[in-house]
N, C-alpha and C positions, 0 to 999 in steps of 0.2 A: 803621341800615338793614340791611336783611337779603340781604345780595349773593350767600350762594349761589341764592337764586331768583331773581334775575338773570343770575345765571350761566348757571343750567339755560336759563332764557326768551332767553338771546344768544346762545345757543349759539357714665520718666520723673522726674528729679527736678525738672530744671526746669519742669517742669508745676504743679509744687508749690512752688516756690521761685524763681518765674519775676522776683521781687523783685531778687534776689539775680543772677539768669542776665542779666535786662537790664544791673547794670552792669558783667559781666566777657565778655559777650558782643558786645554792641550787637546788630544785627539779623542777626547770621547763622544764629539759630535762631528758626524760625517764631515758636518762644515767648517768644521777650524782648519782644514786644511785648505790650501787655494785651489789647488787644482786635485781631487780626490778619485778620479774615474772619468768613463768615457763622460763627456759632456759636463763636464764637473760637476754637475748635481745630478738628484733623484731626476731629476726632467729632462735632464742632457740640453740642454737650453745653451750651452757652451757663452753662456756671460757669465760675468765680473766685475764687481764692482772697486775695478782697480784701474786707474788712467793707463796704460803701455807707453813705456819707453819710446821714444825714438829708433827707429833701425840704421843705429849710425855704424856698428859694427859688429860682424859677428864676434863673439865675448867667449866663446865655445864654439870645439868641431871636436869631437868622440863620435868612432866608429861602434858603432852597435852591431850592423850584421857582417861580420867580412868576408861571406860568403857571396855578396851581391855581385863582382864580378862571371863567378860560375853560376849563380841565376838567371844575369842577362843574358848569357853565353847560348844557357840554354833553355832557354824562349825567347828566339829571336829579336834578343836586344831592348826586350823589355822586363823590366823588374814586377812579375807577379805574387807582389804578396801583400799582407797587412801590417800594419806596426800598430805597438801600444802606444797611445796618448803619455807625453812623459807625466808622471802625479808627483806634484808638488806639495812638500809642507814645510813651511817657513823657509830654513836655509839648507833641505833636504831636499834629494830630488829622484826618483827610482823610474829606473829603464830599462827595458828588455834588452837580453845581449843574446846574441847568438853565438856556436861553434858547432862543431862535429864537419860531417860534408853534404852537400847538395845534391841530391835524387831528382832523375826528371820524374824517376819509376814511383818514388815512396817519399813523403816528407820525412816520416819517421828515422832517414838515418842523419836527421841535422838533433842538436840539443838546445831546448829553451831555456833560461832562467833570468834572476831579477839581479841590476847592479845598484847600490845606493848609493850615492853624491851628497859631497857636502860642498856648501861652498866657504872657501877659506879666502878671503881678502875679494879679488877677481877670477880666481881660478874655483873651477869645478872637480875634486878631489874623492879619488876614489875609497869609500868606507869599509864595504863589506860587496861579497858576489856569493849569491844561492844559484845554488843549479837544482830545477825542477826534473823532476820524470814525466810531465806532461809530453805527450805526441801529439801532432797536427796529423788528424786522418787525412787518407784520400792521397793523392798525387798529381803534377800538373798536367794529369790527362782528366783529372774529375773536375776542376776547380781550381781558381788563385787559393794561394797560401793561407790559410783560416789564421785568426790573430792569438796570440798568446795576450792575455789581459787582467793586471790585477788588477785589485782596490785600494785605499787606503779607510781603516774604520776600527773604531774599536781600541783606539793602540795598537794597531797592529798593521801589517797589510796581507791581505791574502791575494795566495799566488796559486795559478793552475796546475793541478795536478792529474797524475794518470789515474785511469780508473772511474771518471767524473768526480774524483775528490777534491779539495782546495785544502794546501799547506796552508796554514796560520801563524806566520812568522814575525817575532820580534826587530822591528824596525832600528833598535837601538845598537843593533847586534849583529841579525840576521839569521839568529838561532831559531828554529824550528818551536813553537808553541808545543801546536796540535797537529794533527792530519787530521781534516776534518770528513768523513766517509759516510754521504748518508746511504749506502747500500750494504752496510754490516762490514765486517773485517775485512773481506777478501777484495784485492784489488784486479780488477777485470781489465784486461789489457785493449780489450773491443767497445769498452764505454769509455764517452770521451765528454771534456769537460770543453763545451761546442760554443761557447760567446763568454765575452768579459764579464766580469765579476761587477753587478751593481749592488749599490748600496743606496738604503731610506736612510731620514732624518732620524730614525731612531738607532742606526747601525746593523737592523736587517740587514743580510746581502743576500743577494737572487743571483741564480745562473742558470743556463741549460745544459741537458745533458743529451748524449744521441748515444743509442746501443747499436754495434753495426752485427751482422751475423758474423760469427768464428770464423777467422781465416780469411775473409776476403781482401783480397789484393785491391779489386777492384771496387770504389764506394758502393757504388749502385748495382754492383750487382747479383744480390738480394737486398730483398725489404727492407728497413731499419727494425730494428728487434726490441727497440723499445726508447721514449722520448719524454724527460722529466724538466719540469723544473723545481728548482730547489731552494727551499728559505733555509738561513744560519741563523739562528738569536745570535747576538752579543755572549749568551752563556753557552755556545758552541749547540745548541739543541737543532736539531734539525726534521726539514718537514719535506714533503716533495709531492707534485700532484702530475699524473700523465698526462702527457698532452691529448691523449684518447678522452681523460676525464672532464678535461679542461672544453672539449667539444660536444660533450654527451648532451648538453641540451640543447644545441645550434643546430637544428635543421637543416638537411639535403646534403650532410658532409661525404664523400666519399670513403668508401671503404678502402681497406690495403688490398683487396682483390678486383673492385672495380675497375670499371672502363672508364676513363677521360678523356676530353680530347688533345690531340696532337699537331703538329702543323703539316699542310700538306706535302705530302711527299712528290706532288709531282712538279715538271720545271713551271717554272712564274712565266706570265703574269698570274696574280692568284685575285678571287678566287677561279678553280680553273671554270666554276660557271657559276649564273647568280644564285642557284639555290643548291652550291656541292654542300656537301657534308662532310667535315673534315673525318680523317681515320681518328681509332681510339689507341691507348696502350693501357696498359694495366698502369693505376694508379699509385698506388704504396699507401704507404700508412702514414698520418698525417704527424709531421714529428718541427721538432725544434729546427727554424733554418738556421742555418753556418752563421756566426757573428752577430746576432742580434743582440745587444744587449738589455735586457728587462730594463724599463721608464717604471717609474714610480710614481704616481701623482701625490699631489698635499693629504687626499681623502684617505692614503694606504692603496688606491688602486695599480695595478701592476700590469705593463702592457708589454706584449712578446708578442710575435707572427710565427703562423704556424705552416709549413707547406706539405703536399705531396711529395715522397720519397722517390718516385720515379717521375713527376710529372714537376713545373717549375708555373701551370695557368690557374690551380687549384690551391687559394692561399686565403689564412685569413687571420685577422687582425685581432687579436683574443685580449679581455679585460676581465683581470682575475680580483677575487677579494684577498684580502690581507690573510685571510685563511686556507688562501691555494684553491677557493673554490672558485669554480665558474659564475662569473658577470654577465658577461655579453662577447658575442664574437661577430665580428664582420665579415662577409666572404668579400675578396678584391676583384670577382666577377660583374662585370656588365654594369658599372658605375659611371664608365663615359661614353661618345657617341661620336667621337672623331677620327674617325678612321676612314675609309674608300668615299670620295670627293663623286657625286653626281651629278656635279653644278647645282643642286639645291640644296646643300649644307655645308657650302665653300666656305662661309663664315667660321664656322667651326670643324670643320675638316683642318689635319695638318698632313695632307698628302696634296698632290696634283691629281689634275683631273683623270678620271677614270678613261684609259684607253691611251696617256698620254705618257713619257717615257716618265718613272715612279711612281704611276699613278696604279691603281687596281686594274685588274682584266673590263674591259666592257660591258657594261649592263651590271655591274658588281651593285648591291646594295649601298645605300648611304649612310655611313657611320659606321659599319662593319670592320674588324680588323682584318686583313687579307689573307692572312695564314692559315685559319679557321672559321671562317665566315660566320663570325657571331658578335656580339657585342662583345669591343676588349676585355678583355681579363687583362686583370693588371699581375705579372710575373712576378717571382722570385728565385731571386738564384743565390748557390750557397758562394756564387763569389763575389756578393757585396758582401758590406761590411753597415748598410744602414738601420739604423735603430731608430722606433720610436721617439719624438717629441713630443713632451704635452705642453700645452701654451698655458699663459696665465689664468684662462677663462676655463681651463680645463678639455678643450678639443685635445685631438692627440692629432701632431701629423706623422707621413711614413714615405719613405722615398721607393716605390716600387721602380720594374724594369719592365719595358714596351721598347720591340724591336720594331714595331712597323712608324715609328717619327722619327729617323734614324739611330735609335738605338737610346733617345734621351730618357726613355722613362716618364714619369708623372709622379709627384710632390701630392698625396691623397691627404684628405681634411677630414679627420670625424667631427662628431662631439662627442662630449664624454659619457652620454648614452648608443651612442652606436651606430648614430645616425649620418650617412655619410653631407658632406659639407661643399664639395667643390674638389675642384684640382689643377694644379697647373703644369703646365709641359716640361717639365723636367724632374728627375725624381733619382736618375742615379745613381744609385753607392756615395749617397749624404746623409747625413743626419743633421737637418738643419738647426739652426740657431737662433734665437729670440733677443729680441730689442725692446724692451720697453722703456717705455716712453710716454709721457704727457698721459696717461691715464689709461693709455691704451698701448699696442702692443705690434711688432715687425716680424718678420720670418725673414733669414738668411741664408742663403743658398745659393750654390754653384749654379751655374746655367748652361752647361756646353751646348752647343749645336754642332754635331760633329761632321766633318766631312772626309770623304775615301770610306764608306758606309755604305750607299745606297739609301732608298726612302726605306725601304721595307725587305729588301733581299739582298744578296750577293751577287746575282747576275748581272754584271757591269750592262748587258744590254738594255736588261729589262728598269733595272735600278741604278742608270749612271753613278757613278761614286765622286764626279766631281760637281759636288752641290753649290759650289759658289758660280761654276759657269751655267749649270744646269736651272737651278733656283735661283737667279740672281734676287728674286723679292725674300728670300729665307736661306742667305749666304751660312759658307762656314765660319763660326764666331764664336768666342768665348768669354762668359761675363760672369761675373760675382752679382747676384739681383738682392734687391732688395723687395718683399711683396707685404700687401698690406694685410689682414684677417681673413679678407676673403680672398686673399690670392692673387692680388691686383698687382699688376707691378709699380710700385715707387720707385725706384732709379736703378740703371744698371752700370757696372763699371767693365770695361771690354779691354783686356789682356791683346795690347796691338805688337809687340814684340814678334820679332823677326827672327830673332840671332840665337841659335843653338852656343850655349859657351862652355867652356870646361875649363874647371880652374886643376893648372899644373901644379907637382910637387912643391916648386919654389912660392907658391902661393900666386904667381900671375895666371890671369886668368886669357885664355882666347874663345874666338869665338867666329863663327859662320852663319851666313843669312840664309836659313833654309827653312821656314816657316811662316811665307807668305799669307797665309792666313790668322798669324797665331798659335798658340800652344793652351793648349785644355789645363782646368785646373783638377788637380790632382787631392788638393782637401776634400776628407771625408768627415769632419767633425768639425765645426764652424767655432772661431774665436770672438768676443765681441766686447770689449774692453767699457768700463763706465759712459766714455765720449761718444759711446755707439761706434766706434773706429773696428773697422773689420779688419782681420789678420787671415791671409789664407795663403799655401802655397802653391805653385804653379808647375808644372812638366817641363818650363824652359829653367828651372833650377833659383826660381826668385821666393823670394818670400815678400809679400806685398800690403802695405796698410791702406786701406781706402777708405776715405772719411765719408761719414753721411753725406747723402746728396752722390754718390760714386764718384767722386774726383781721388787723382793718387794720392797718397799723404807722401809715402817712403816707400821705397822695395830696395831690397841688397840681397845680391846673390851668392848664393852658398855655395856647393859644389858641382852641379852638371848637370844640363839638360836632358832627359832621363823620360821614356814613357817608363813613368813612374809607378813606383805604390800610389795607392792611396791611404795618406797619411793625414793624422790629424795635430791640431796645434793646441797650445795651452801658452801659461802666464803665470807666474810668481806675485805675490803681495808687491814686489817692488817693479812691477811691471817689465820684468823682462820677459821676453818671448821664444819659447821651445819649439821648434821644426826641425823636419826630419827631410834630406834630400840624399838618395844614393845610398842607404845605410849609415847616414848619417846625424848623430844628433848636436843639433845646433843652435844655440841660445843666442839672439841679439838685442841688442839694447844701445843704450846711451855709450 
């Protein structure tokens, strides 16, 4: 299924010898654990310096959410939400579970919490279950399902709570530490603990927080009332800087009462002439998006994206010092220039020609994005789930959302002073992953090219939605890429798979060919094992290893062809492999 049109329509040594650091360490460094958080390090780089098993079998199948058949139920047969990265340490393994019941109207009548795993022989056995007071704001008329996200750090793992607090809980056990609360005693049922819990090399962890006004039913509708992020020492102290503060010396930011712009409201072709001016809404106030979770760099630098509360073109890409003060912040306005095709910047245009059926209105500007006839702003929405990477060289990338290339987004490049670097066509709801290699270094990332989308709209007239007959030079297709530093693509590997399958009770699996183009990949946090061997999962229910150079290694499929979460994968010390299909968590291996 193709969910960002839905989207639019719902408006160190031990780093490297971390073998070795787990048994003279235990957990007092972030990194003795194999897989500790999103993207397993401070960088989210989602490598490992652990060969992967073979996918000879799934080895594990535990049900995590088993509320996802009344989820699909109710959104049209797709599963709208996030899961946690499983965190692995040694022969321990902690996952979010779900219960309570399913709201189209409210997430808040479902319950989060952590379950811990041991593994005994071949079996995965369960130790201990915490159930959190954490709530996922909002409801699936604002937004896909926001993630529940711990850590592991410290001894301990910290787990989301209500209030924007984080439980501090004994891993051995699953007894409650602390409640760690940096807004004084009282727990506020309208502040919410808004992305995964990262953690530095030193056992910092960082998160955000979003205040919503009293009572609202509805996210958006007021302002957000206040947007923090938060440091925890190791000795539970805590620090928090607002994200108003965090923009106080970035120039031309808008206000929470300002005007911004919005996309045209009248029917397409857009724009409706070459020099319209799109209408304004009131902006909001510039707060933590939904699911980001804080990148860390080696330096102590600390990177989060920050958006308008009411608007999703005004965003921008913030670098904080290890003292919560403001670095530098980037706006994700007017960085590229491919957008409405005038025949003379077809090169770099990712539309058709102006006047032609996806193409811009007539006489439309070149480069412009068509909705608001200005140079792209690169979006954000609170329903990815993509975070900051920083590479080895210290650039940071970021996976934004751009509806007018059918909906694929753009993969943005800084450096580590601010300066933007490049970008390439695809960018949504990933958090891409790093390869290095030979002295230098890879980017890993999903690719979809989606089709039943349109180039830039909904109106099947204006924007045919069937892009493999319509574009045959830029068909529907879905690849795993591999790109170089500056963006370049090095090899891609393309998901040709046909067959929808569903495995029954008895464990037989069937299956029907109804995905002539393919099935999109559904990873949002990239796995990459020593060999440079990529691990990613896919919407037709596979989980897939693709060796350098994009050739298959293995795929084995778990439970159901599924427009999917977008879910992320991980790895154990002994190279077994964690994926999630259906509400399900599934480990394979040898």
């Amino acid at each position: 299924m193709n969910h960002p049109r839905r989207i639019f329509m719902r408006t160190s040594v031990c780093v490297l010898l971390f073998a070795v650091c787990n048994l003279t360490l235990g957990l007092t460094n972030v990194f003795a654990q194999a897989w500790p958080q999103w993207g397993r390090d401070p960088q989210h780089t989602g490598s490992i310096n652990v060969k992967g098993q073979n996918l000879n079998e799934n080895l594990v199948n535990i049900v995590y959410d088993p509320l996802v058949p009344d989820e699909v139920a109710a959104n049209d047969g797709d599963l709208l939400a996030h899961y946690q990265v499983p965190l692995v340490d040694g022969n321990n393994v902690y996952m979010e579970y779900k219960s309570g019941t399913y709201s189209i109207n409210s997430y808040a009548t479902q319950i989060w919490g952590e379950n811990k795993f041991t593994w005994v022989g071949n079996q995965l056995v369960q130790a201990w279950s915490f159930q959190s007071d954490w709530k996922a704001p909002g409801s699936a008329f604002d937004f896909w399902e926001p993630v529940f996200h711990p850590a592991l750090a410290n001894g301990s793992i910290y787990i989301p709570a209500a209030g924007g607090t984080v439980y501090r809980v004994n891993p051995a056990n699953g007894s409650v530490i602390t409640r760690i609360n940096p807004f004084g005693n009282n727990i506020d049922n309208n502040t919410y603990t808004a992305s995964p819990i990262s953690a530095d090399s030193s056992g910092n962890i960082y998160y955000n927080v979003v205040r919503l006004h009293a009572n609202d039913t509805d996210f958006y509708a007021n302002d957000a009332q206040g947007s923090w992020l938060v440091k925890v020492t190791p000795g539970n102290a805590t620090s928090k800087a607002t994200y108003a503060s965090l923009l106080s010396t970035t120039p031309g930011v808008p206000g929470g009462n300002d005007q911004c712009k919005a996309g045209f409201a009248t029917p397409p072709p857009w724009p409706p002439s070459p020099d319209a001016v799109a209408p304004t809404t009131t902006c909001g106030s510039q707060r933590a998006a939904l699911n980001i979770a804080p990148a860390i760099a080696p330096d102590g630098t600390i990177y989060t994206v920050s958006r308008g509360h009411f608007v999703t073109r005004y965003n921008y890409l913030i670098a904080v010092n290890s003292n919560l003060t403001p670095k530098w912040a980037a706006s994700l306005r007017g960085l590229v220039n491919d957008g409405c095709n005038d025949g003379t910047n077809s090169s770099t245009s990712v539309l058709p020609l102006n006047g032609t059926p996806g193409g811009c209105s007539v006489g439309a500007h070149p480069g412009v994005v068509p909705d608001t006839n200005e140079p792209p702003p690169m979006r954000v929405l609170d329903d990815s789930s993509a975070s900051p990477t920083v590479a080895p060289d210290g650039s940071v990338l970021f996976g934004a959302y751009t509806r007018y290339n059918w909906a694929q987004g753009h993969l943005l490049h800084f450096s580590s002073t601010g300066q933007f670097l490049g970008a390439f066509n695809f960018g949504w709801d990933i958090t891409p992953g790093i390869y290095s290699h030979g002295g230098t270094y890879s980017v890993v990332t999903k690719n979809n090219h989606y089709g039943d989308v349109g180039s830039y709209c909904s109106d099947d007239t204006v924007c045919p939605p069937d892009r493999t007959a319509t574009y045959p030079n830029n068909p529907e297709a879905y690849f795993i890429t591999q790109l170089n530093q500056n963006l370049g693509i090095e090899w891609s590997f393309q998901n040709t798979n046909t067959l929808s399958c569903t495995r029954q009770p008895d464990g037989s699996v069937t299956c029907v060919s109804d995905h002539p183009n393919g099935f999109e990949w559904c990873v949002n946090q990239m796995l990459i094992d020593s060999k440079g061997i990529v691990y990613a999962n896919s919407e037709d229910g596979n989980l897939f290893a693709i060796n350098q150079g994009g050739t298959l290694k293995k795929k084995i499929f778990q439970q159901l062809a599924l427009g999917a979460a977008y879910t992320p994968t991980s790895m154990d010390t002994s190279g077994r492999v964690y994926s999630q299909n259906a509400g399900h968590l599934f480990v394979a291996g040898n």
